[in-house]
C-alpha positions in Angstrom: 0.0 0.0 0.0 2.9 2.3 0.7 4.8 1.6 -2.6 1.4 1.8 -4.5 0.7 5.5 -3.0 4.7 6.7 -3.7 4.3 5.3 -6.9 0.8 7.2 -7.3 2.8 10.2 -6.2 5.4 10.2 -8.4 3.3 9.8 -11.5 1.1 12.9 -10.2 4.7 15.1 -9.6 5.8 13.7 -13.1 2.8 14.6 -14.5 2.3 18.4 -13.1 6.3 18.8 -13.7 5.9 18.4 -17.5 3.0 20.5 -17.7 4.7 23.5 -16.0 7.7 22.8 -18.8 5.0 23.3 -21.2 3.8 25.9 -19.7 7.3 27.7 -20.0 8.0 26.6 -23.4 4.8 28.4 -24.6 5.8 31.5 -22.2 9.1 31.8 -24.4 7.6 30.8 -27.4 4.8 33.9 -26.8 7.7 36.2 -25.8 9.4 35.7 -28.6 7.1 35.7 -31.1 5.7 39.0 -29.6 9.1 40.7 -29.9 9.9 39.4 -33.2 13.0 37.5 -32.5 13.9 34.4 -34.7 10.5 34.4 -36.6 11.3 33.3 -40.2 9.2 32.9 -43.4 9.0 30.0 -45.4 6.5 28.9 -48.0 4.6 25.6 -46.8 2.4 22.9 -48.6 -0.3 22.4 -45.6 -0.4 18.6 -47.5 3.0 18.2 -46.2 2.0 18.8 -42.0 -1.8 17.2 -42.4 -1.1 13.8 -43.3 -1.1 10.2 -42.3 2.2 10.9 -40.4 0.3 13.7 -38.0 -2.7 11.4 -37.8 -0.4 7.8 -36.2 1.6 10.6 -34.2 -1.7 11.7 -32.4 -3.8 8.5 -32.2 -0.6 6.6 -30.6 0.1 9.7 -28.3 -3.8 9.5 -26.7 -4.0 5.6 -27.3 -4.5 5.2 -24.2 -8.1 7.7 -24.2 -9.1 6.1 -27.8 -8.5 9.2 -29.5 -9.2 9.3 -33.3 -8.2 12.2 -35.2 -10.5 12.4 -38.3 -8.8 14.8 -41.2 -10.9 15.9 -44.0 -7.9 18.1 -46.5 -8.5 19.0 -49.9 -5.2 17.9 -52.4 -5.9 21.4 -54.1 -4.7 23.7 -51.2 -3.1 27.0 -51.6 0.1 27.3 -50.2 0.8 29.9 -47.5 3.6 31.7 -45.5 4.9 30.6 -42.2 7.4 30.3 -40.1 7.1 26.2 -40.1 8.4 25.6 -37.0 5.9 28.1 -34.9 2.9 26.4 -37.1 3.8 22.9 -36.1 4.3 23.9 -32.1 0.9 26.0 -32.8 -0.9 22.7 -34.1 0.8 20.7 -31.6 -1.0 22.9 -28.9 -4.0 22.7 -30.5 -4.3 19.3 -30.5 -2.9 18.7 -27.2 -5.8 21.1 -26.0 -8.6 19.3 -28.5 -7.4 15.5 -26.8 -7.2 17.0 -23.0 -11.3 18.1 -23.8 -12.0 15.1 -25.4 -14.1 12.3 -23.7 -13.0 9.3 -23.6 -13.2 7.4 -27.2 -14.0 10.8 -29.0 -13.0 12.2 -32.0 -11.0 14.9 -32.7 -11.5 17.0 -36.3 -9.0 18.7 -38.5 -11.1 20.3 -41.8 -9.0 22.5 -43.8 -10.7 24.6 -46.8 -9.8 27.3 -49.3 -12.0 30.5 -49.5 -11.0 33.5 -50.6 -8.1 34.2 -51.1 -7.3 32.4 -47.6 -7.0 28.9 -46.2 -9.3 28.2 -43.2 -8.0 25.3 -40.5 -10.5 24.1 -38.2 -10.2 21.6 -35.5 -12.8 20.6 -33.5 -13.6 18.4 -30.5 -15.9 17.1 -28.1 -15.4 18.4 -24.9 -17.9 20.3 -23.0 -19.0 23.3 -24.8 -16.2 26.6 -24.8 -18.0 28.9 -22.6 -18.2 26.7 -19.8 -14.6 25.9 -19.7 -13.0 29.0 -21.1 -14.2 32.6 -19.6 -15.4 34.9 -22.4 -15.7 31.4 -24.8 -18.8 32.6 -26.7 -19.1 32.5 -30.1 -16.2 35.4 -31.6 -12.9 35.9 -32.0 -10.0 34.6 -29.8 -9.5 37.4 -26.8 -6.8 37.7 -23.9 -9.9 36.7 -22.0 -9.7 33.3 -23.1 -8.0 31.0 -20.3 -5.8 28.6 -21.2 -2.2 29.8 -22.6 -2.2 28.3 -26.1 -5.4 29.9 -27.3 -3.3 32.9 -26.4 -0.3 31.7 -27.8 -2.3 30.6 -31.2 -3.7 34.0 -31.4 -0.5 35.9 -31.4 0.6 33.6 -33.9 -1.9 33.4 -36.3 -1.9 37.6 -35.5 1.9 37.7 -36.7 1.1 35.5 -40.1 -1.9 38.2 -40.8 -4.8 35.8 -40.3 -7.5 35.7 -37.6 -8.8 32.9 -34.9 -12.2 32.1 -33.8 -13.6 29.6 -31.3 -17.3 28.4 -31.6 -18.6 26.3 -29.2 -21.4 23.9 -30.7 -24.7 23.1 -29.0 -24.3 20.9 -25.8 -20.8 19.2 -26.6 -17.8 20.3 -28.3 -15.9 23.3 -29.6 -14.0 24.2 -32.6 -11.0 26.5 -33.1 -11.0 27.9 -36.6 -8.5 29.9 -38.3 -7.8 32.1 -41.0 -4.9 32.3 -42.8 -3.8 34.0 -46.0 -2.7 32.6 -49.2 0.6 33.1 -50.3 -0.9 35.0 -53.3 -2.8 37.2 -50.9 0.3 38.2 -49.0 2.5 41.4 -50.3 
C-alpha cells in the first residue's frame, strides 16, 4: 500500500512537472514571437504537416483515451507563409488542447478549406461546450480573456502571419478553433 501510494505520487509530480515545462516553453515561445525574434518565413504545402504521419503521431500519443483524429484536406490547397516551425508547435498545442477536452473514445476533427483568397483550418472536438470551460468562450474571435495559454499563444501567432482565430462552441458538446490564414498570393 505504501509503494502503491509513492508510486501514485510520483506519477502525479511527473505529471504536473511536465505541464509546467509546457507551460514555459509556450511562455518563451509567446515572448518571442511578440518581440519578433527568430520568426522566419517560409512557403509551406499544408499537405505536407496534415497527413497520415500527424494522424499515427496523435492517435498513438492518446491511445491510451481512444483518441481518433479524423482529417478531411482538400489535395488542391493553396500554399501559404509561415514560419514552419511556430505552425507545427501551434498545431501541436492545438491538439494537445482538442485530446485533453475530449471524452474518452472521441474524435478529434481537422477540416482545412480554401475560400477567398485564404485557407481556413478548423479543429474541433468534443469536450464540454467553450464557454463553460474558457471565460469569455462565446461565439467570436480569440480574446486575452480566453484561459488557457495556447489559445493565447495561437492567437498571437496566427496575429503575426496576418490571419484571424475564432472559437465556436457547438450546441451541448464540443468546440471548434477555426483559423484564417492567407494565401501566399494574398500576401504582399
Amino acid at each position: 500500500e505504501g509503494e502503491e501510494a509513492r508510486n501514485t505520487a510520483v506519477y502525479q509530480l511527473a505529471t504536473i512537472l511536465g505541464r509546467i515545462q509546457d507551460w514555459m516553453d509556450e511562455l518563451l515561445t509567446l515572448v518571442q514571437v511578440e518581440a519578433g525574434v527568430g520568426f522566419s518565413s517560409e512557403i509551406m504545402s499544408l499537405e505536407s504537416t496534415f497527413n497520415q504521419e500527424l494522424k499515427s503521431t496523435f492517435e498513438e500519443a492518446h491511445q491510451s483515451k481512444g483518441l481518433l483524429l479524423n482529417m478531411d484536406i482538400p489535395q488542391d490547397l493553396p500554399a501559404i507563409r509561415v514560419d514552419s516551425k511556430l505552425f507545427e508547435k501551434m498545431l501541436a498545442g492545438l491538439l494537445r488542447r482538442a485530446a485533453q477536452r475530449s471524452q474518452v473514445g472521441g474524435t478529434v476533427g481537422i477540416q482545412l478549406r480554401k475560400h477567398a483568397d485564404q485557407v481556413w483550418i478548423e479543429l474541433s472536438d468534443q469536450g464540454l461546450p467553450s464557454g463553460r470551460d474558457d471565460p469569455g468562450g462565446e461565439d467570436g474571435e480569440v480574446t486575452s480573456s480566453f484561459q488557457g495559454f495556447n489559445l493565447q499563444m495561437v492567437r498571437t501567432i496566427v496575429q503575426k502571419l496576418g490571419g484571424q482565430v475564432w472559437v465556436r462552441g457547438q450546441d451541448r458538446i464540443g468546440s471548434t478553433i477555426a483559423i484564417s490564414l492567407p494565401t501566399v498570393k494574398a500576401q504582399p
